[in-house]
C-alpha positions as CSV (number, residue, x, y, z in Angstrom):
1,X,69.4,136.0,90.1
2,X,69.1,134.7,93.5
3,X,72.3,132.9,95.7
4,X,70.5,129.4,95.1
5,X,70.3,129.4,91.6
6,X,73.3,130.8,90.6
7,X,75.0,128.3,93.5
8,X,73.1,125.5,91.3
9,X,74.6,127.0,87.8
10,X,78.1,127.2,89.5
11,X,77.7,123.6,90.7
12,X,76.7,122.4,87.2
13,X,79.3,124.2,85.6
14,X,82.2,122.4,88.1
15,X,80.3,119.4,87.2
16,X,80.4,119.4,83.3
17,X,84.1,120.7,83.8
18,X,84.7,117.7,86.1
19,X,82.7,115.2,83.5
20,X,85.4,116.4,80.7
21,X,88.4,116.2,83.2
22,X,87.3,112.5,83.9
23,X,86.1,111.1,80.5
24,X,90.0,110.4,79.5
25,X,91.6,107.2,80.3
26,X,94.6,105.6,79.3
27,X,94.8,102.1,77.6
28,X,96.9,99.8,76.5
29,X,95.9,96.8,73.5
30,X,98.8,94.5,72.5
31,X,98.3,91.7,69.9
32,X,100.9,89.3,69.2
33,X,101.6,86.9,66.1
34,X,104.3,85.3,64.4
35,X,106.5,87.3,62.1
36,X,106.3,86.5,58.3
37,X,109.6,85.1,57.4
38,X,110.5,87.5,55.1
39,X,114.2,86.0,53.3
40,X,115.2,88.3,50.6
41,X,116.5,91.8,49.0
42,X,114.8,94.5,50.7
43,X,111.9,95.9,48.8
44,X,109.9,98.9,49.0
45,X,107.4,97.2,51.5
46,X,107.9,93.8,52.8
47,X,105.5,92.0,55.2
48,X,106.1,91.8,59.0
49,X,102.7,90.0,60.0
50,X,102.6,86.9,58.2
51,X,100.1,87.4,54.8
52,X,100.5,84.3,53.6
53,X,102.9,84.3,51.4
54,X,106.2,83.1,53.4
55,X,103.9,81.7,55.8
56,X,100.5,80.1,54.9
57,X,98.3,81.6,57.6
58,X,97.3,85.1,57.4
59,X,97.7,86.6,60.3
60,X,97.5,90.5,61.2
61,X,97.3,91.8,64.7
62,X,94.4,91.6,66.2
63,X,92.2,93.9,68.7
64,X,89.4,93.0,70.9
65,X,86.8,94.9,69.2
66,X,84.9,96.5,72.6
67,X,88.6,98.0,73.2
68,X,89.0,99.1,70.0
69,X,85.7,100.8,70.1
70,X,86.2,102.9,73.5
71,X,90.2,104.2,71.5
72,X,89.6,107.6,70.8
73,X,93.4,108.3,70.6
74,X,96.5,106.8,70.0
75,X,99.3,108.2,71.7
76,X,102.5,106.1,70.8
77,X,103.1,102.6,69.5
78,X,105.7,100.2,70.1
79,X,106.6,96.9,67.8
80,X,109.0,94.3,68.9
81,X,110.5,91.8,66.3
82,X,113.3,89.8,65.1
83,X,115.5,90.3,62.3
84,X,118.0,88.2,61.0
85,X,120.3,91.2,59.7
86,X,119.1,94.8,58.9
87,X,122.3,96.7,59.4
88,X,121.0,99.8,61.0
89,X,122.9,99.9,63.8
90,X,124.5,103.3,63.5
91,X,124.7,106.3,60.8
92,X,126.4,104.8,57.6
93,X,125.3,101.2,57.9
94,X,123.1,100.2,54.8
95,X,119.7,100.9,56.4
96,X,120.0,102.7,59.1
97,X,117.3,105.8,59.0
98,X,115.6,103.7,56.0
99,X,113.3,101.3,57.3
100,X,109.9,102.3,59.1
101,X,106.9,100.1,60.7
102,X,104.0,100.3,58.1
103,X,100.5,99.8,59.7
104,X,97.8,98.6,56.7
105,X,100.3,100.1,54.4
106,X,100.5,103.5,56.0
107,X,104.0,104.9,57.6
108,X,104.3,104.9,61.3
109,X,107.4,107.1,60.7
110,X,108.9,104.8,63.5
111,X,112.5,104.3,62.6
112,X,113.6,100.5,63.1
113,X,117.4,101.7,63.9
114,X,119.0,99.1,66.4
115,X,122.0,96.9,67.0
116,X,120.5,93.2,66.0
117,X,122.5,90.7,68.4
118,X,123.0,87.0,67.5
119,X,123.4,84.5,70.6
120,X,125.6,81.6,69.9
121,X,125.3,79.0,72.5
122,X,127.3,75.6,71.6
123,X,125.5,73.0,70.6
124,X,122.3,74.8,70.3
125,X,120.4,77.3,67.2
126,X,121.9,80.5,67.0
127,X,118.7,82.7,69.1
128,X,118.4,86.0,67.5
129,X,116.4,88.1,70.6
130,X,113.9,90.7,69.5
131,X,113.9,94.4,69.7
132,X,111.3,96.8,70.5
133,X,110.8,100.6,69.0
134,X,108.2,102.5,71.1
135,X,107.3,106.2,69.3
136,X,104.8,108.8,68.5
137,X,103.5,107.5,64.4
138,X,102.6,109.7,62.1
139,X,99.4,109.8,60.7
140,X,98.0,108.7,63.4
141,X,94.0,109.6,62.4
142,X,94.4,107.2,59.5
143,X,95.7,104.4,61.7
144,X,93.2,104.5,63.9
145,X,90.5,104.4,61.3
146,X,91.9,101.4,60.0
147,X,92.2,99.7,63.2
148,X,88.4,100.9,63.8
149,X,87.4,99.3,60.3
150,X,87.9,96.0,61.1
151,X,89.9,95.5,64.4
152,X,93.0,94.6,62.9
153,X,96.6,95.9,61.4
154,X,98.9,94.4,59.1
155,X,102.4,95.3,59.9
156,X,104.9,95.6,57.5
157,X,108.2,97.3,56.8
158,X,109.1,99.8,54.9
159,X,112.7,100.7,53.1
160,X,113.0,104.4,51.8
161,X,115.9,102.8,49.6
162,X,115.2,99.5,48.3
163,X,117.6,96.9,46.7
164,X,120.0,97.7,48.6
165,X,120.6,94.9,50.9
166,X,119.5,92.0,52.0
167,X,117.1,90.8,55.3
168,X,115.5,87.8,57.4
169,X,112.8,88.8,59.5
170,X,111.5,86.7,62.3
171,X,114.5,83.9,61.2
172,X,116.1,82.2,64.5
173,X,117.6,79.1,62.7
174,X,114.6,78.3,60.8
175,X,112.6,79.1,63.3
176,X,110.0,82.2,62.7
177,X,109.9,84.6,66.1
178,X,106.9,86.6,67.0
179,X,105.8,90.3,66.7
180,X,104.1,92.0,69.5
181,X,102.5,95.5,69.0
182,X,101.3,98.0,71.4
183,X,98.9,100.6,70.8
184,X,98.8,103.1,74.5
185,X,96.0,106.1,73.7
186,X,92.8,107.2,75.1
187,X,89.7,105.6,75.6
188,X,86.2,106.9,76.4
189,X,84.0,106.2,73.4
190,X,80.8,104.1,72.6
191,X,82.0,100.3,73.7
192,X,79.8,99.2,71.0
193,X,77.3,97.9,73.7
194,X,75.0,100.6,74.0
195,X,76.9,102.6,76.2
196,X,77.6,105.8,75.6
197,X,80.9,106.4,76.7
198,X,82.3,109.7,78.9
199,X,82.0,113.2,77.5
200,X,84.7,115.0,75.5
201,X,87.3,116.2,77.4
202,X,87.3,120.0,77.6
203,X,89.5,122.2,75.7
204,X,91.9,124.8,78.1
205,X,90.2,127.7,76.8
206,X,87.2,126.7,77.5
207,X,88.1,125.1,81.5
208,X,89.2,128.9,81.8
209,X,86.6,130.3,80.9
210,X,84.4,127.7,82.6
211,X,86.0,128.3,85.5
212,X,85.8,132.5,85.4
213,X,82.1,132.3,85.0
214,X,82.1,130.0,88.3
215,X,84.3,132.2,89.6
216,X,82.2,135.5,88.8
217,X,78.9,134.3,89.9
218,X,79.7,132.9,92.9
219,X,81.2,136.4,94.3
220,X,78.5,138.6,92.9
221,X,75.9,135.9,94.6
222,X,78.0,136.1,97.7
223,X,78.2,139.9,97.6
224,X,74.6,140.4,96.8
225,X,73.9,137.7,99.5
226,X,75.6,139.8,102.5
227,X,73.8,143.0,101.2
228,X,70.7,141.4,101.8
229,X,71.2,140.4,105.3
230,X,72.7,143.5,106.4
């Protein structure tokens, strides 16, 4: 094989390794909506998003779907919301380790463990401020089909040991607070528009070995080259 050609394999080699280095991007999508209002004994699942039952309007998170089309990974999550009282401020308390953030009924595994203050300003509503858990979920394929299905997630919380106490979420005085989730992960995929989105990122094994065979042919080529010319 002459110095050219194998110069023109090498190059398209680098390139298809470069096209799988570049095709990964980080994102961010954050949806916020008001909390449910949730005031009662803690069940096995009780809703975070409103689902109109403690408040009438139905309301999940919701995801741009042309951002949700380019996700091909999710990479952590965070949820910030209010609660009334949760005790699960420290090993011992009622639910501390118990509760989880459920997305579309499947478990996060993201523990809600956190001291929940309550601001008392005279003459003013008692303002409960939110708190925010940011973690690596579990079952994080079947999330992101579900957020793919229909561009939205229903948050809800989840207690390991039910009946066991008694919470308020999104309560500030009668007032219902919001709930903001994050989703960071990688996008690259179809945008839904026709566009075809960036190659697969390569695995290690195969940059290696991408990189050998590069590597290989360009010094026989050069070799070959000087014998030539001598």
């Amino acid at each position: 094989m002459n110095f050219a050609r194998r110069g023109a394999i090498a190059a398209a080699v680098t390139a298809a390794v470069g096209a799988g280095w570049v095709s990964a991007a980080s994102t961010s999508l954050s949806s916020t909506v008001g909390e449910s209002g949730f005031n009662g004994g803690t069940l096995a699942s009780m809703p975070l998003t409103a689902n109109g039952t403690f408040v009438p309007d139905n309301t999940p998170w919701n995801y741009a779907a042309s951002e949700v089309a380019q996700l091909d990974a999710i990479n952590t999550i965070s949820v910030s919301l209010i609660l009334g009282s949760a005790d699960t401020d420290a090993p011992g308390a009622a639910n501390f380790d118990e509760l989880t953030l459920g997305l579309d009924g499947i478990d996060t595994g993201l523990k809600l463990n956190g001291v929940w203050q309550v601001i008392t300003s005279p003459g003013q509503p008692d303002v409960r401020p939110p708190l925010t858990f940011t973690g690596t979920p579990a079952n994080v394929d079947q999330i992101l089909a579900a957020l793919k299905a229909d561009n939205q997630l229903v948050g809800t919380i989840l207690d390991a040991q039910p009946d066991d106490d008694f919470i308020t979420l999104g309560s500030t005085q009668g007032a219902f607070g919001n709930t903001t989730l994050v989703i960071n992960g990688i996008a690259g995929g179809d945008d839904g528009n026709g566009g075809g989105g960036n190659a697969v990122p390569l695995p290690p094994a195969a940059w290696s070995g991408a990189a050998m065979l590069v590597g290989m042919g360009t010094i026989r080529a050069v070799k070959k080259f000087k014998r030539s010319t001598r």
